[in-house]
N, C-alpha and C positions, 0 to 999 in steps of 0.2 A: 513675276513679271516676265512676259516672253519676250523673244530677243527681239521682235518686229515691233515692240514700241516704244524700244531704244534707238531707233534706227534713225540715222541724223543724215543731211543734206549729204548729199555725195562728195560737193567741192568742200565743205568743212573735212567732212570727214578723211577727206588725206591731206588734209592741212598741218603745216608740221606749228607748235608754238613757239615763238619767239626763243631763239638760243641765250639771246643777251637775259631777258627774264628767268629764263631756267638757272642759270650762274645766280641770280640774284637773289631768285628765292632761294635759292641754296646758302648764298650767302647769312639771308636772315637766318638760316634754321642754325648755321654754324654759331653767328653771333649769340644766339637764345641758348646754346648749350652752353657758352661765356668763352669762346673762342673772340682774340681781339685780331679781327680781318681787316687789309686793305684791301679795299677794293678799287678795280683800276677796270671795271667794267661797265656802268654806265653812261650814258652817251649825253652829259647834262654838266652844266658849267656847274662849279662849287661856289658861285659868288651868290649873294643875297641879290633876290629882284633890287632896282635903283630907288632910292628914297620918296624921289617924285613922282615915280611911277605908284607905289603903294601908297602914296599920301592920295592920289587921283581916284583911286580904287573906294580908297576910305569915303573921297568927296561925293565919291558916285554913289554910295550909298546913302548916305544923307541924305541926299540930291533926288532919291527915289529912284535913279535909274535898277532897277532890280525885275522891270518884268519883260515879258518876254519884246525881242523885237523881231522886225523883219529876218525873212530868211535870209536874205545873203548878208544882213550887218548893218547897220546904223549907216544912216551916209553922210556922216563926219568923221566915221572911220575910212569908210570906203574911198573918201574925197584925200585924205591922209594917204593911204594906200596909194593911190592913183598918182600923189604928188611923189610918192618914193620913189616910182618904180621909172616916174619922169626924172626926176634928179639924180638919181643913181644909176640908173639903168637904161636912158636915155628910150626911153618907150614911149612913143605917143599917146596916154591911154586918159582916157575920165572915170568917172567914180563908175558912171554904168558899167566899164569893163573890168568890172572888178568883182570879187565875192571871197566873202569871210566866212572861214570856217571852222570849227570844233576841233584843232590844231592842224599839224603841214599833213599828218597821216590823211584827214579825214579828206584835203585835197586830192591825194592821188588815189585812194577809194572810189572818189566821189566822178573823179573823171575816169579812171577804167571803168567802172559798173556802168557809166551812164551811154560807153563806146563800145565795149566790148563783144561780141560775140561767140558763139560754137566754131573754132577752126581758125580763130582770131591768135597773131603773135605780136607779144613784145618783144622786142630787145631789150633785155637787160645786162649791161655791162657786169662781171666780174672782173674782181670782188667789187658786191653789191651790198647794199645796207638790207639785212635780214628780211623785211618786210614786203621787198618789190615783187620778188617772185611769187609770195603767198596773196599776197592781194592780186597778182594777175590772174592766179588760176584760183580762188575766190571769185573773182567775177567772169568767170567764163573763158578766160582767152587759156594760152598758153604759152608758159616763159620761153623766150627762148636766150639760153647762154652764152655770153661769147668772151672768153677766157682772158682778160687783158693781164700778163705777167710782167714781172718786173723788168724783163726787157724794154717795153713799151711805158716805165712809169706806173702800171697799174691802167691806164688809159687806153681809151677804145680809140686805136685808127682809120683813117679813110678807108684803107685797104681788108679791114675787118669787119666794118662797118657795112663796104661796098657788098663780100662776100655774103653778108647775114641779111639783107634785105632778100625777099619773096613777095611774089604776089599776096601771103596773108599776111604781110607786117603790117599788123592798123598803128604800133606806136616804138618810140626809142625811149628809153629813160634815159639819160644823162645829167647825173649828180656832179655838180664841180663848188667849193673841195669837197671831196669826197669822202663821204663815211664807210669801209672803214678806213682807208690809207691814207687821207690826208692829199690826193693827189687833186692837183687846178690846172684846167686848163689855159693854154695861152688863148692868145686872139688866134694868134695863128691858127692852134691846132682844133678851133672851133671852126675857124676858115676853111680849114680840107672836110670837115664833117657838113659845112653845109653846103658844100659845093657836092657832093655825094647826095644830101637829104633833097637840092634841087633838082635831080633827075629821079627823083620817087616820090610825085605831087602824092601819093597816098598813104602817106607817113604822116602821122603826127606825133609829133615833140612832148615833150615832158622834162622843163628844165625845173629838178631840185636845187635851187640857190640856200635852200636853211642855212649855209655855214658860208655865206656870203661875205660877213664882215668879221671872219675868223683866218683874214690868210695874211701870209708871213714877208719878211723880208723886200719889206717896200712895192710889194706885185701890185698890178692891176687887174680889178678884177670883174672878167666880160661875162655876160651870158647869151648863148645861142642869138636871140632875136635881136639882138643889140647889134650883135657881128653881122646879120643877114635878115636887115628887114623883111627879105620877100617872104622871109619864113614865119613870121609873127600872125598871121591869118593862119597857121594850123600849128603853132605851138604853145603851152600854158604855162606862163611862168609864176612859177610859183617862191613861196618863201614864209617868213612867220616870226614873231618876236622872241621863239625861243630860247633859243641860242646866241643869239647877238645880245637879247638885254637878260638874260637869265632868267626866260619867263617860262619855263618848262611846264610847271602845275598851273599854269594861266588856261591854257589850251586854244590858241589864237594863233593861227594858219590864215594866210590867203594867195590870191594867185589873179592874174591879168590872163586875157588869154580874146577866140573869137567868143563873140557874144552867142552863138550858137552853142557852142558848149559851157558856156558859164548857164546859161539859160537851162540845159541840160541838169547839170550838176546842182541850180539851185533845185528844180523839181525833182530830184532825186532827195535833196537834207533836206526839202518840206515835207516832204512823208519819213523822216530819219531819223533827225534831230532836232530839225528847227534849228531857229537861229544861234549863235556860239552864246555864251555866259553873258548878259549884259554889262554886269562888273567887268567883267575882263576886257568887253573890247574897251571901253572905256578907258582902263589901264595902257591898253594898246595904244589907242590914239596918243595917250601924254606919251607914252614912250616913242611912238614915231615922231611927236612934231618936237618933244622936249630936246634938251640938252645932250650932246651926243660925246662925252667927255667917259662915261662910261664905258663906252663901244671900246676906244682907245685906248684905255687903262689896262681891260679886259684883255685883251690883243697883246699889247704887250707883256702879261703875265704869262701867259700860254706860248708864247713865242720864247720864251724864255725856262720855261719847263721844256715845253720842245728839245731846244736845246741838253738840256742837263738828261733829257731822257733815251732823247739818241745816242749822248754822247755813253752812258753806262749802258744802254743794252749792247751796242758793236765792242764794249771792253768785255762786257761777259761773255757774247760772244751767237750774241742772238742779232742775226745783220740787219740792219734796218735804214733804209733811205730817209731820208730829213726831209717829213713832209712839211708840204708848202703850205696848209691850211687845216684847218678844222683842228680837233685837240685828240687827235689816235697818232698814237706809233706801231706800223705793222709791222712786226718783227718775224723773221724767220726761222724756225725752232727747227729746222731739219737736223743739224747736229746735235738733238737729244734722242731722234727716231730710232726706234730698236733699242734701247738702251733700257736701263734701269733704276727708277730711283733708289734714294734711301731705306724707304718704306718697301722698296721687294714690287713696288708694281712696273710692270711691262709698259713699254712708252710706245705703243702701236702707230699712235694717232695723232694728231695738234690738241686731239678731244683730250686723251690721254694728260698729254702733258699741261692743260690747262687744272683739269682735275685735280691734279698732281697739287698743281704749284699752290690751288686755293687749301686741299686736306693736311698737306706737309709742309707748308711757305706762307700760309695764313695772306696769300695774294689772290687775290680773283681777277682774272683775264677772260676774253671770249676768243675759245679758236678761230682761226682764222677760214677753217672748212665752212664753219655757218654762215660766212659770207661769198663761197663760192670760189674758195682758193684756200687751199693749205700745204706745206704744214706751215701754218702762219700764226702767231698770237697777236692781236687787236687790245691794243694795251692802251687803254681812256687816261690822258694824265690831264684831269681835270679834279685835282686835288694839289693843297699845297707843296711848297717842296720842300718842307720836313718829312711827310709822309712818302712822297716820291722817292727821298732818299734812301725811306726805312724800305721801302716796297724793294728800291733796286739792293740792299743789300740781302734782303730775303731770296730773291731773285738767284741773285749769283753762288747765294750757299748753297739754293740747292741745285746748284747746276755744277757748280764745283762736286758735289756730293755723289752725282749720276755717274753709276761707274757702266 
């Protein structure tokens, strides 16, 4: 076979694969040799979808809903969607500005490929959730970075914001809370961002809310268009049942935005994927209009891991701010760099040390570099806190161990 007919897309072909997947498959291969692994690396609640949600799913079956529907989604989800994003989020929107899709990923796919061009920039906040960068330059544009450090919270400011705008910015990303740190923004400090985003009419927006009803300590919780209407005509807010109801393998994403670009985006999933799972949005819908008792249980569990997780990583000795959302704690592993484990390997990297902690610690963490900032470890405590507890004593032996 010659090497010209192996030859793949350009923008794949320097496409890196997901960091978070690479730990995981690693982790399968460890468990299959009969290694017993925690893993603190997946980005997915440990609870069971809600009972009424699965029973819905079941109905829908029976019910015959199983064939294909419209592209943007059934419109009793859509009309569900449309009433969320009015009661929570205070959006003027109807079912038409709306569109469901094949989970939250296939939303910001679906909206960069259908904007994007040759010479085209995004802003993507660092640290960033794995995936932003690879889909911007996937569909043609090109990421641009801009380094938000624990000085600033992990958060992108006016002043940062101000300097990384150009004439080729076609869009921002802006994740709040944030995957990996955990970090939310206030009202406020969405306020000094749109007050920036209002003198660059040629921006558009791109609010990630997935972890919307994942934040901590009694906060409130704003997104972009909400704080600055004038900005809702060129921002897409997005979001999905994830995360909030435990629907990860459901694969149900949608987002509100200008009807121009949903209109976009759906003729881009009509030649894609068509429309998402019919079962599933189905599930979707009881899970949006059902019983919200779940959300609140959930929240408090995690808020409460939080807790226990921050509190023994800053004892071992790995610093970590007490984020305000979502279920990662990013910890700081600089005090392992240059060092040595037990095992005789060289601690170069956050890569290093992550390695480390799954082959000798039977813990799996994702570096903090494959989000665009290290030496940081992205430590998912969305596992009980028996196992949390077993992780942070694995943790600190071997850290105690690194001479």
């Amino acid at each position: 076979m010659t090497a010209d007919i192996q030859r793949l897309n350009r923008r794949l072909a320097s496409a890196q694969p997901s960091a978070t997947y690479r730990i995981i498959d690693r982790v399968a291969e460890r468990r299959a040799q009969g290694a017993q692994i925690i893993s603190l690396c997946a980005g997915e609640p440990d609870f069971d979808t809600p009972e009424h949600v699965r029973a819905a799913a079941f109905q829908a079956i029976e019910q015959g809903h199983t064939r294909y529907t419209q592209v943007a989604g059934v419109r009793s989800l859509r009309e569900a969607v449309a009433a969320k994003f009015r009661r929570e989020n205070a959006l003027d929107v109807s079912w038409q500005d709306t569109l469901v899709c094949n989970g939250g990923k296939q939303v910001i796919y679906n909206a960069l490929a259908a904007t994007l061009n040759e010479g085209d920039q995004v802003i993507v906040p660092a640290p960033y959730w794995v995936s932003y960068p690879e889909i911007v330059q996937l569909c043609g544009g090109e990421p641009h970075i801009v380094t938000c450090d624990a000085a600033s919270g992990f958060k992108l400011t006016a002043q940062l914001l101000a300097a990384a705008i150009t004439p080729q910015t076609r869009w921002l990303i802006l994740n709040s809370p944030s995957n990996p740190t955990g970090a939310v923004y206030s009202r406020d400090e969405l306020r000094e961002l749109a007050d920036v985003l209002l003198a660059h009419p040629h921006v558009l927006i791109l609010a990630d809310d997935i972890y919307e009803h994942l934040i901590f300590d009694d906060q409130w919780f704003y997104t972009l268009a909400q704080v600055e209407p004038r900005l809702a005509a060129r921002t897409l807010t997005m979001n999905g049942v994830s995360k909030a109801y435990a629907m990860t393998g459901w694969r149900i994403g949608f987002a509100t935005g200008p009807r121009w670009l949903l209109q976009a985006m759906e003729t881009l999933q009509g030649q894609q994927t068509s429309g998402a799972c019919a079962v599933s949005q189905q599930a979707a819908l009881a899970a949006l209009e059902g019983p919200k008792d779940f959300i609140h249980a959930s929240r408090a569990a995690f808020q409460r891991r939080r807790d226990l997780m921050v509190e023994r990583l800053n004892a071992i000795g790995l610093e970590c701010f007490s984020p305000a959302g979502a279920f990662y704690a990013f910890a700081s592993c600089a005090s392992l760099i240059g060092r040595t484990s037990l095992a005789g390997r060289v601690l170069h990297t956050d890569e290093d040390v992550a390695l480390a902690l799954l082959d000798e610690a039977n813990v799996a963490v994702v570096q903090g570099s494959a989000f665009g900032l290290g030496p940081y470890l992205r430590i998912a405590y969305a596992l009980d806190e028996r196992s949390l507890h077993k992780a942070c004593e694995a943790i600190s032996g071997f850290c105690q161990a690194v001479c």
